[in-house]
N, C-alpha and C positions, 0 to 999 in steps of 0.2 A: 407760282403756277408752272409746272412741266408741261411740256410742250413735245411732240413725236422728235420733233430735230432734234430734241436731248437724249432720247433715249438712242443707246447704240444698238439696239435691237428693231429698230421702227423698221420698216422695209418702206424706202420712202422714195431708192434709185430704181427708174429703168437699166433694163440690158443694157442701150446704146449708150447712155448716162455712163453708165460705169466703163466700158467696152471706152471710152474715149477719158476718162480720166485714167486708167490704165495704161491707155495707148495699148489695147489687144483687142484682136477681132473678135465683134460678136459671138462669132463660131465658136472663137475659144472657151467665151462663158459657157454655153449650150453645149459644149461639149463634158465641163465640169461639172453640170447640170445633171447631164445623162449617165458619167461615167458616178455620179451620188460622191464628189471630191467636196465642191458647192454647192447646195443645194439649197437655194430661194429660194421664198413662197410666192405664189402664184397669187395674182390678183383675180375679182372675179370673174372679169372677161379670159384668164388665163396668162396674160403675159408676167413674165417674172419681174420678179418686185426684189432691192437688196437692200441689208441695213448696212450701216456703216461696221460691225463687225464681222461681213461676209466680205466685204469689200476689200479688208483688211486680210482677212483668210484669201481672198483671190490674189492678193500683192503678194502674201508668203508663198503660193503655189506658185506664181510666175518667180522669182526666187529660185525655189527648190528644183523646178526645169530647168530654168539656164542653168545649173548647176549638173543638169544631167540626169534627174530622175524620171521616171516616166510615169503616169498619171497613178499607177496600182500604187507603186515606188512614195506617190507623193501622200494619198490615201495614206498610206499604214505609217509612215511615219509620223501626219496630222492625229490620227489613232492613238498612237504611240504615247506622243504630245500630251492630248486628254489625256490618257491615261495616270502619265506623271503628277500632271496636275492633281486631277484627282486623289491620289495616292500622297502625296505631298499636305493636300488640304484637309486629310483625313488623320495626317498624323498631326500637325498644327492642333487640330483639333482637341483629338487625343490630349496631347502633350497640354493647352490650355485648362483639359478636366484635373489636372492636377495627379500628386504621387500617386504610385500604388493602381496607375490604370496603365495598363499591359498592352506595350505598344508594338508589342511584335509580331500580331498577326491579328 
């Protein structure tokens, strides 16, 4: 039986939940909320809900700041990131369907 805590996509933290396993002020979630960095889903009353793979993406964003990038700065290289991936798991793919499939574009 799976259960929401297994899955890394459940949205199962509060704001202040995470905001304090973090150690970063609420603000800062709501700000990565607003600036579309992290973007939780909202419960029905509306307060924001995170899974354990947003939570994760907010520890590489606090990361990529102390490091000096600024929230656009941290966006487009997260972007970036997907993108790779994607790109990468498309050619895995590719390259799985065997010879004679044309893997360069």
């Amino acid at each position: 039986m799976e259960l929401p805590i297994d899955d890394a996509d459940a949205a199962l933290y509060t704001v202040g939940q995470v905001a304090a396993m973090l150690g970063v002020p609420v603000a800062f979630l709501r700000r990565l909320d607003e600036q579309q960095v992290v973007v939780p889903v909202r419960s029905p009353g509306g307060q924001r809900r995170y899974s354990r793979r947003e939570i994760h993406r907010v520890a590489e964003v606090i990361e990529l700041t102390s490091e000096g990038l600024t929230l656009a700065g941290v966006r487009r290289v997260l972007d970036l990131q997907a993108r790779v991936k994607e790109l990468e798991d498309d050619l895995a793919q590719r390259r799985e369907d065997g010879p004679g499939v044309d893997v360069s574009g």
